[in-house]
C-alpha positions in Angstrom: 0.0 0.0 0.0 1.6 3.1 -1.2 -0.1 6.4 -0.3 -0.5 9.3 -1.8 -1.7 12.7 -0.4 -3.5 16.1 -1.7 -3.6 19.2 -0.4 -1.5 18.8 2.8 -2.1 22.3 4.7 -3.3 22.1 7.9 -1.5 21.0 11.3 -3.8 18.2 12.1 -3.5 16.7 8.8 0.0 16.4 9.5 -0.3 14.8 13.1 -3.2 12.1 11.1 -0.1 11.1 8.5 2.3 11.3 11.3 -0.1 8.8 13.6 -0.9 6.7 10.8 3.2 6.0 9.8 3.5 4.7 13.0 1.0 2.7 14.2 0.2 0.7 11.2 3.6 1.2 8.9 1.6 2.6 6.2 3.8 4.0 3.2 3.1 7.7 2.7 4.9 7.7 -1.1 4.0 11.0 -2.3 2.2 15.0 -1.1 1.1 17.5 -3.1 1.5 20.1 0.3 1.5 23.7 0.6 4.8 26.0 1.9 4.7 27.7 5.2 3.1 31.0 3.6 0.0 29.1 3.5 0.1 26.3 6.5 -2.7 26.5 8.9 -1.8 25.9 12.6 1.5 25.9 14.6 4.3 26.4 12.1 7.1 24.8 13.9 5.5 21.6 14.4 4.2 21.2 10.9 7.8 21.7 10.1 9.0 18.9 12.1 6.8 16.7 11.0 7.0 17.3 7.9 10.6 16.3 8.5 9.9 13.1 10.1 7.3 12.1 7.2 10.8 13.1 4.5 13.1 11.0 6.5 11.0 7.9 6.8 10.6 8.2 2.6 8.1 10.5 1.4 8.8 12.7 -1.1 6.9 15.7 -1.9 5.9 18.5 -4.6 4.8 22.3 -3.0 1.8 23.8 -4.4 3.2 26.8 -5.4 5.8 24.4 -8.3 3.4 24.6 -10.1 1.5 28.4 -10.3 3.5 30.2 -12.3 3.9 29.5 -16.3 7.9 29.8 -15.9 7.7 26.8 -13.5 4.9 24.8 -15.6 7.1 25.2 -18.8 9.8 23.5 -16.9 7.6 20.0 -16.7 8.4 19.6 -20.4 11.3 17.3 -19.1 9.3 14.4 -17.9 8.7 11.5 -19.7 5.7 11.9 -22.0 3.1 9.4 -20.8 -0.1 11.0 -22.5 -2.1 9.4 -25.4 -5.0 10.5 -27.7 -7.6 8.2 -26.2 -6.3 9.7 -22.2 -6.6 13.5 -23.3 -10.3 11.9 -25.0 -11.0 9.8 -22.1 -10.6 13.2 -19.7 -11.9 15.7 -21.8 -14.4 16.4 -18.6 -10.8 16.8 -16.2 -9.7 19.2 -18.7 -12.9 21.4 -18.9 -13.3 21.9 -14.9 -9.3 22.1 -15.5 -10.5 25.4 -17.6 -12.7 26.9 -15.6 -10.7 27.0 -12.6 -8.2 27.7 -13.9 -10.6 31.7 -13.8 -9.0 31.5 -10.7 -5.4 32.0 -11.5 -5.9 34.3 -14.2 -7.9 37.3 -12.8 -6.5 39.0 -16.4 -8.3 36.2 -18.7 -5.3 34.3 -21.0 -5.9 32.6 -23.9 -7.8 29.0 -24.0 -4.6 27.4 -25.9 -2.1 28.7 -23.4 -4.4 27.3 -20.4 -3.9 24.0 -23.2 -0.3 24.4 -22.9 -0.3 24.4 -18.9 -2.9 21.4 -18.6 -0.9 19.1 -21.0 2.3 19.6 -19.0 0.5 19.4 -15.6 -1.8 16.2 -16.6 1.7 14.6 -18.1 3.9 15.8 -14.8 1.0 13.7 -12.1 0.3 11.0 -14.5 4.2 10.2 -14.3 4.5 10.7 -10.5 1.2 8.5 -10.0 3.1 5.7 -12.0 6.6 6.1 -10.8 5.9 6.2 -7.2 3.5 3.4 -7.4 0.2 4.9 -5.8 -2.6 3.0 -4.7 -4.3 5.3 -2.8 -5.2 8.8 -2.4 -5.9 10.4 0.7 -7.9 14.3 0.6 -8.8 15.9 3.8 -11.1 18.3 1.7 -12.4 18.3 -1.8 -9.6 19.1 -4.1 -10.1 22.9 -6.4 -7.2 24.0 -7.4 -6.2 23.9 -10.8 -3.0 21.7 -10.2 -4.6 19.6 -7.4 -7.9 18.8 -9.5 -5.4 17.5 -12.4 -3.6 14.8 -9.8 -6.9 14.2 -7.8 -9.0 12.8 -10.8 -6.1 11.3 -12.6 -6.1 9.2 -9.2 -9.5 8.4 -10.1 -8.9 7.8 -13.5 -6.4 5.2 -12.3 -8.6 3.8 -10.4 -6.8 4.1 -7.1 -9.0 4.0 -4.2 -9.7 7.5 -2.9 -10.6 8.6 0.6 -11.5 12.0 0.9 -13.5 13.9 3.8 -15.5 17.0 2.9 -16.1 19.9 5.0 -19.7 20.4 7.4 -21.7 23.2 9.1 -22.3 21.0 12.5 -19.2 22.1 14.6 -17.5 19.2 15.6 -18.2 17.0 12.2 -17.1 16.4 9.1 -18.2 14.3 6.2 -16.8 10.9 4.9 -16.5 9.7 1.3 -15.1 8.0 -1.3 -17.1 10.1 -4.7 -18.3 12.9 -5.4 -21.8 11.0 -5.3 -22.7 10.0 -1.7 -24.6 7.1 -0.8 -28.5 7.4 -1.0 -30.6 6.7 1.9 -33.0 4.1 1.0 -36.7 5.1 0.8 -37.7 2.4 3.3 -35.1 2.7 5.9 -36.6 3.7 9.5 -40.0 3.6 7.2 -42.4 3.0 10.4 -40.7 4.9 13.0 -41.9 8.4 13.7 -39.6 11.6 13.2 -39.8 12.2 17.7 -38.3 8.7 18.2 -35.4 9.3 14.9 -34.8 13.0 16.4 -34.2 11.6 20.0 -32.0 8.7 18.9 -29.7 11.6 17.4 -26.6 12.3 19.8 -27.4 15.6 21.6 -24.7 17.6 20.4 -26.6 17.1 16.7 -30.6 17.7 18.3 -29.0 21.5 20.0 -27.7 22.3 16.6 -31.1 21.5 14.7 -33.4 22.5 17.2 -31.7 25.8 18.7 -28.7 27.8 17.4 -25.5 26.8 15.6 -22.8 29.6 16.7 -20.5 28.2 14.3 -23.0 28.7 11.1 -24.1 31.7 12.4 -20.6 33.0 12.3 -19.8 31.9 9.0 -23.2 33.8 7.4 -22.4 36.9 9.4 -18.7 36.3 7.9 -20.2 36.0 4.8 -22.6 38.8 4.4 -20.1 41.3 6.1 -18.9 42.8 2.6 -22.0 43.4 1.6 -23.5 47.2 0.5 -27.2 46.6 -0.5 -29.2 48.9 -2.2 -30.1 51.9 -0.2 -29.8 55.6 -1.2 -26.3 56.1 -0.7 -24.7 52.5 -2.1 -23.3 53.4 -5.0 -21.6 56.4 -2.8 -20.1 53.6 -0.6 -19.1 51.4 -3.0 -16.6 54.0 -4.7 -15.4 54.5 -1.1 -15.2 51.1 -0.2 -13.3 51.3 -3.8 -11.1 54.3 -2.6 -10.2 52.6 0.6 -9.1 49.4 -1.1 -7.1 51.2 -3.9 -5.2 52.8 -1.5 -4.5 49.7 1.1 -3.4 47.9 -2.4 -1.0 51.0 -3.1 0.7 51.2 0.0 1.1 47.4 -0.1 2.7 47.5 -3.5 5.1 50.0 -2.5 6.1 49.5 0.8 5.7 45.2 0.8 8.2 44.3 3.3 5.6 45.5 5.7 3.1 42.9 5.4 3.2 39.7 5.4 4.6 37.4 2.7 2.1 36.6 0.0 1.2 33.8 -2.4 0.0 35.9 -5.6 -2.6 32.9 -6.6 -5.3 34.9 -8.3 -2.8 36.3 -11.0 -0.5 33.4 -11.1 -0.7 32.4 -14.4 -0.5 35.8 -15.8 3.0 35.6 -14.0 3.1 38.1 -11.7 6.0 37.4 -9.1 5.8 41.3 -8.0 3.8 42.4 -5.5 4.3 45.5 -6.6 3.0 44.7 -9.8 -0.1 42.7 -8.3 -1.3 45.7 -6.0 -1.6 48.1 -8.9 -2.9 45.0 -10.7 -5.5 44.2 -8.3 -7.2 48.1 -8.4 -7.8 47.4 -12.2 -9.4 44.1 -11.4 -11.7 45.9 -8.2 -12.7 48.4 -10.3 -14.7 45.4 -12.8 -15.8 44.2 -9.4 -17.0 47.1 -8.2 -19.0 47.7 -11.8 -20.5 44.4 -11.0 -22.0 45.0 -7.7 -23.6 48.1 -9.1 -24.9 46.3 -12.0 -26.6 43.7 -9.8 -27.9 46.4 -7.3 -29.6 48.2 -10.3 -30.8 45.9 -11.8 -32.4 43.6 -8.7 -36.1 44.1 -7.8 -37.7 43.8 -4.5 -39.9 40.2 -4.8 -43.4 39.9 -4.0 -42.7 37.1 -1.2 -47.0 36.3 -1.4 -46.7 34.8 -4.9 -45.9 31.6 -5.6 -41.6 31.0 -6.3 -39.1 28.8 -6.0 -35.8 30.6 -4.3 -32.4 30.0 -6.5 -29.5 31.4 -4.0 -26.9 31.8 -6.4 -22.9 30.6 -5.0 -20.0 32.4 -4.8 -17.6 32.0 -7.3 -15.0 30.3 -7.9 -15.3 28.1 -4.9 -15.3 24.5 -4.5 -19.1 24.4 -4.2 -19.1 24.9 -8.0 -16.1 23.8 -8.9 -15.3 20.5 -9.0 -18.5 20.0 -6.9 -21.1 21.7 -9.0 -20.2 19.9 -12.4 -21.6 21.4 -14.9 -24.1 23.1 -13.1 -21.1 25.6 -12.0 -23.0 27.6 -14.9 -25.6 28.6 -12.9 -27.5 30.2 -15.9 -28.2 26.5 -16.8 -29.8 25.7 -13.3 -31.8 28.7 -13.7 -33.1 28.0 -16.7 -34.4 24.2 -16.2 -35.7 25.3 -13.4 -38.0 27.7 -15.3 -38.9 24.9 -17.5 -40.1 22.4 -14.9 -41.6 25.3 -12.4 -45.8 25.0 -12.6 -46.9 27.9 -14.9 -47.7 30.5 -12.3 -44.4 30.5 -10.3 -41.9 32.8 -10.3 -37.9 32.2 -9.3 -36.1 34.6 -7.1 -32.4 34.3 -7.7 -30.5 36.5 -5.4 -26.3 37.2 -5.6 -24.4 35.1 -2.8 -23.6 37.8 -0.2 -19.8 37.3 -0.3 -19.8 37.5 -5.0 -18.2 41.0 -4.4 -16.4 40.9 -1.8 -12.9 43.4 -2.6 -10.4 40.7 -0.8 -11.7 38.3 -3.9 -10.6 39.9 -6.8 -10.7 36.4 -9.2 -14.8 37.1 -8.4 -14.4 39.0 -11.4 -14.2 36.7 -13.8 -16.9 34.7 -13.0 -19.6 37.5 -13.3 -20.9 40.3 -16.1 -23.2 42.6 -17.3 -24.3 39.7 -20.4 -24.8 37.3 -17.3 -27.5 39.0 -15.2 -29.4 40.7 -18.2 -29.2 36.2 -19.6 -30.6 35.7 -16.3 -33.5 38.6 -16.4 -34.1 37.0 -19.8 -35.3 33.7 -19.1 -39.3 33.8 -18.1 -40.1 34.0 -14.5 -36.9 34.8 -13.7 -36.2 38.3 -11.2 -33.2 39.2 -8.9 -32.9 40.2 -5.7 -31.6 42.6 -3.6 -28.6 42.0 -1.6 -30.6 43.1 1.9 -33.0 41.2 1.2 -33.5 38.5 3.9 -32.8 35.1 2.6 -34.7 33.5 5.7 -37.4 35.4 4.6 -37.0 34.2 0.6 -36.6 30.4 2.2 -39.1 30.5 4.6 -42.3 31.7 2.1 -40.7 29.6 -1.0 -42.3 27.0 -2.0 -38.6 24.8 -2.5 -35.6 26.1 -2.7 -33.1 25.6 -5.4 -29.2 25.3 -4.7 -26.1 24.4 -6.4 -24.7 23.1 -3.1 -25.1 25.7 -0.9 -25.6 26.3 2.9 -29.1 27.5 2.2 -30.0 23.7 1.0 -29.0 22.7 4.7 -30.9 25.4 6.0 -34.3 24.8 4.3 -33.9 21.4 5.4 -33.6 22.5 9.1 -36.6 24.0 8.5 -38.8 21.4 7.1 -38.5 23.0 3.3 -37.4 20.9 0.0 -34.7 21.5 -1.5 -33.3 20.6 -5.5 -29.6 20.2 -5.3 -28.1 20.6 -8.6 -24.4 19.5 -7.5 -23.4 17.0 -5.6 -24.3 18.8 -1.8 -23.4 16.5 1.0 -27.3 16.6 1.9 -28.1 15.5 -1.4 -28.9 11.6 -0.3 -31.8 12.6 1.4 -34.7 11.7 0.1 -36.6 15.4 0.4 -33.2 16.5 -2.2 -34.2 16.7 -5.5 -31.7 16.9 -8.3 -32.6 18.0 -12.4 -30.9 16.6 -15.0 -33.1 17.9 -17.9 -36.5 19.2 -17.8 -38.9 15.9 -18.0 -37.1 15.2 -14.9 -37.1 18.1 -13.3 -41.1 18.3 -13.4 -41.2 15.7 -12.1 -38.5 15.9 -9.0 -40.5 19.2 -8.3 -44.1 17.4 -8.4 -42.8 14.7 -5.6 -41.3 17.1 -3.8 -44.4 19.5 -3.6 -46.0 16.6 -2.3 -44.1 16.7 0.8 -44.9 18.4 4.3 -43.2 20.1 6.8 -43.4 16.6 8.6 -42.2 14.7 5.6 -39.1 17.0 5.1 -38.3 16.6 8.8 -38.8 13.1 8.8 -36.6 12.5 6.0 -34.1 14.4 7.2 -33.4 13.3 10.7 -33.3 9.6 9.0 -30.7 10.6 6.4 -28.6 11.9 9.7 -29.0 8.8 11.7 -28.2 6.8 8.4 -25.3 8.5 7.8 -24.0 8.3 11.6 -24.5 4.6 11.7 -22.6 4.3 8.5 -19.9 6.3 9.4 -19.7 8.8 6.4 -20.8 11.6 8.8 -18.2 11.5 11.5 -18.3 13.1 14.8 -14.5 15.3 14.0 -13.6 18.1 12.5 -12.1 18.4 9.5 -10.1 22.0 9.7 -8.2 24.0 12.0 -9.9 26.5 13.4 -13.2 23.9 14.3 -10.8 22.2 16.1 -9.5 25.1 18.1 -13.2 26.4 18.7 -14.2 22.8 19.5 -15.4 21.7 23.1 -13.9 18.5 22.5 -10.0 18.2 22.9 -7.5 18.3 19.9 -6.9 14.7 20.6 -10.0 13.3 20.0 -10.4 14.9 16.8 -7.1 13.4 15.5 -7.6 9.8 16.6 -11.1 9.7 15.4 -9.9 10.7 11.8 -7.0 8.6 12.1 -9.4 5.3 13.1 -12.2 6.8 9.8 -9.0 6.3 7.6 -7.6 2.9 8.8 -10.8 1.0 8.4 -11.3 2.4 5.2 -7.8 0.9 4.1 -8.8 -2.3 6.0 -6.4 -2.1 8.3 -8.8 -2.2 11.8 
C-alpha cells in the first residue's frame, strides 16, 4: 500500500499522517503540500513533521511548483506518458481544469495557453502516479485548485482507491466519502418509526444544533454577508469608497511590501506576476470590474413579491469548490436557472438572489466569473427576477415553496426547517430523500411534483433519518475536519485526530 496525499495544509492533517506511519507502517509515497506561507496551525511543528514524514521516505511537490507559467514550462522534461484516447477519455478533467483555472488568471489568458499548462501538468501527475506506485489517495477536503484537480482525478482515472473527507456546518463534524456522489438513503429505511423517536435517537450535540442555534454557522453567514453594501440611497456612494479605501491599502502594499506579510500571488498566477508590486496596482484594475458588477446587480435587482408563488435560487459564490469541481456542470448557474424555469408550474416565479460574499474586494478572481451579459441572460429567461442584496434570505426560504441550490448552505438550511430543496451538484445533503436533483426538464417536473408533495413533517422526517443513516454508516463523522473547528471545539485536539485517524484505517482495512 503506497499512499499518496493532496492538499496537505493544515496542522492536524500532518499529526493524522504522522499517527498513521507509526502505528500501522503505512507507506506515505508521495504529497502534493502547501509551503509555510500558507500552512494552517502551529508552524514549527508542521515543520517537524513534515521532517519526520521526509526522513521515513516520502517525497513531496509544493503547491506553489506549479503556479507560475515559468515553472509549468519547466515540466516539459518528464517523460511523456499521455495518449489521444487519455486526453479523449478526460476531456471532462480538462474542462473543470479550464474553468478553474478563472481563478489564476484574474487577467483572462488565452484557451490554448491554459492547453499548454494542462498538457504539462496532466503529463507531470500521470508520471509521478506511476513512478511512485500509488494505490491510494488520501484528501482531507475536496480538491479545487487547478493543479490539485489535475492529480486528484487522474487518481481516479487510475482507479486508485480515494478517501476523501468534505467539510460540514455542524461544529464538531465532518463528512466521509469515497465520490463525489454520496450514498443514497433508502426510501424504506426507518420507514415506520416516527420523526420524535429518529430526532431523539440523534446524539445531543446534533438535536442542540437543529433544534436551537448553531454559533459556528451563524458565524460563517455573518462572515459571509459582512462585505455586503445593498441597495439603499447612498450604495453606490459607498461602494466607490469602499473602492477608494481598497485602492489605496493595495497602493501602499505595492510600494512598501516588506511591511506585510509574505504573500502567495494565486489569483494572477498564471499571468506571471512574481511582484507584488505589480499585483497591488494589478488588483485596483481588477476591483474596479468588481466594483462595476456590484452596481450592476444592485440596479438591476427588484424587491420580490414574497406572497406569490416561487421557488428561491441562492446563487454561490464564485470560484469556490461548491461549483467547482462539486457543482459539475451546473457551476453555470444560468443553466440551473433555466431548467428550473422549464419544470416550475406555470404561475411560479424564481427569485435568484447574488451570494452575499460574490463581491467581496479581498476576492478579486470574483471578477471573472460575473458580467453585465450574465444578469441581463438571467433577467431573460421567463419568470426569472433578482434580488436585492438586503434582502432577507430567511425570509426568501421560509415563504418559497422549494428552494433551489447548487450546493449551498441555504440547502441545509431549508432542510432545518422542514422546506425541499433541488440540489443541482453533488451537496453532502443531497442523499436525502426530500433532495431533489434535475438533469433535464422531464425530470425536473417531475422531481419538483414529488417534492411539492411533501410536508413540513415529511421534510423533517426524512431528514433526521438521512442523519442517523449516515451516523451509523460512518460517512458523517463526529471530527472536524479544519483548523480552526478544532481550536473552537469543546472536544479536545486529541480526539479529533484519533477519530480521523481510526475513519481512515478501516477504510484501508487495516482495523
Amino acid at each position: 500500500m503506497r499512499l499518496g496525499i493532496i492538499d496537505l495544509v493544515i496542522e492536524y492533517q500532518f499529526e493524522v499522517l504522522l499517527r498513521l506511519e507509526k502505528n500501522k507502517g503505512i507507506s506515505i509515497a508521495y504529497a502534493l503540500m502547501g509551503t509555510e506561507h500558507n500552512f494552517h496551525g502551529d508552524i514549527n511543528k508542521i515543520k517537524q513533521i513534515k521532517s519526520s514524514l521526509l526522513s521515513s521516505g516520502m517525497t513531496h511537490d509544493e503547491i506553489t511548483d506549479f503556479l507560475f507559467p515559468d515553472e509549468i514550462n519547466e515540466l516539459v522534461s518528464s517523460p511523456w506518458s499521455i495518449s489521444e484516447k487519455m486526453l479523449s477519455d478526460l476531456k471532462s478533467l480538462e474542462s473543470i481544469y479550464m474553468r478553474i483555472t478563472d481563478r489564476a488568471a484574474s487577467i483572462p489568458i488565452s484557451i490554448q495557453e491554459r492547453k499548454l499548462f494542462y498538457l504539462k501538468l496532466l503529463n507531470y501527475f500521470n508520471n509521478k502516479i506511476i513512478e511512485e506506485k500509488l494505490t491510494h489517495i488520501l484528501v482531507f477536503d475536496t480538491p479545487h485548485s487547478f493543479v490539485s484537480i489535475i492529480y486528484y482525478e487522474l487518481a481516479r482515472y487510475h482507479n486508485l482507491k480515494v478517501i476523501r473527507f468534505e467539510y460540514h456546518f455542524f461544529p464538531n463534524y465532518c463528512v466521509f466519502a469515497n465520490s463525489y456522489d454520496l450514498p443514497t438513503v433508502p426510501i424504506d429505511y426507518l420507514k415506520n418509526v416516527n420523526n420524535k423517536k429518529v430526532f431523539s435517537s440523534l446524539p445531543e450535540e446534533i438535536n442542540s444544533n437543529l433544534s436551537g442555534s448553531n454559533a459556528y454557522f451563524d458565524a460563517y453567514k455573518k462572515r459571509e454577508s459582512k462585505a455586503v453594501i445593498g441597495d439603499g440611497t447612498f450604495a453606490a456612494l459607498n461602494l466607490y469608497i469602499r473602492y477608494v479605501i481598497k485602492a489605496t491599502q493595495n497602493s501602499i502594499m505595492g510600494v512598501i511590501p516588506f511591511f506585510f506579510k509574505k504573500e502567495i500571488l494565486h489569483f494572477t498566477s498564471l499571468n506571471n506576476i512574481k511582484s507584488r508590486f505589480v499585483y497591488r496596482f494589478t488588483a485596483n484594475s481588477i476591483l474596479r470590474r468588481q466594483i462595476n458588477h456590484n452596481l450592476i446587480y444592485n440596479k438591476l435587482a427588484v424587491t420580490p413579491d414574497i406572497t406569490s408563488k416561487y421557488i428561491y435560487f441562492g446563487l454561490h459564490m464564485q470560484p469556490e469548490k461548491s461549483t467547482q469541481p462539486l457543482g459539475g456542470e451546473y457551476d453555470n448557474q444560468f443553466l440551473c436557472a433555466t431548467l428550473l424555469a422549464q419544470s416550475i408550474p406555470d404561475d411560479w416565479n424564481i427569485y435568484i438572489k447574488e451570494h452575499p460574499n460574490q463581491f467581496n474586494p479581498r476576492k478579486l478572481s470574483n471578477s471573472n466569473y460575473r458580467s453585465k451579459s450574465f444578469y441581463k441572460s438571467l433577467l431573460n429567461i421567463e419568470k426569472v427576477s433578482l434580488v436585492p442584496l438586503s434582502f432577507s434570505s430567511d425570509i426568501l426560504i421560509s415563504n418559497a415553496q422549494l428552494v433551489a441550490t447548487v450546493t449551498g448552505s441555504i440547502g441545509w438550511e431549508s432542510l432545518s426547517a422542514g422546506k425541499a430543496v433541488i440540489a443541482f451538484g453533488h451537496a453532502y445533503y443531497k442523499p436525502c430523500q426530500a433532495v431533489g436533483h434535475i438533469t433535464d426538464v422531464n425530470q425536473g417536473k417531475r422531481e419538483i411534483a414529488r417534492l411539492l408533495k411533501l410536508t413540513i413533517d415529511d421534510v423533517k422526517g426524512f431528514f433526521y433519518k438521512y442523519l442517523k443513516y449516515y451516523l451509523e454508516n460512518e460517512y458523517l463523522i463526529n471530527a472536524a475536519n479544519w483548523e480552526k473547528k478544532i481550536q473552537l471545539s469543546d472536544k479536545p485536539r486529541e480526539y479529533h485526530i484519533e477519530t480521523i485517524t481510526k475513519r481512515i484505517e478501516k477504510e484501508l482495512e487495516l482495523v
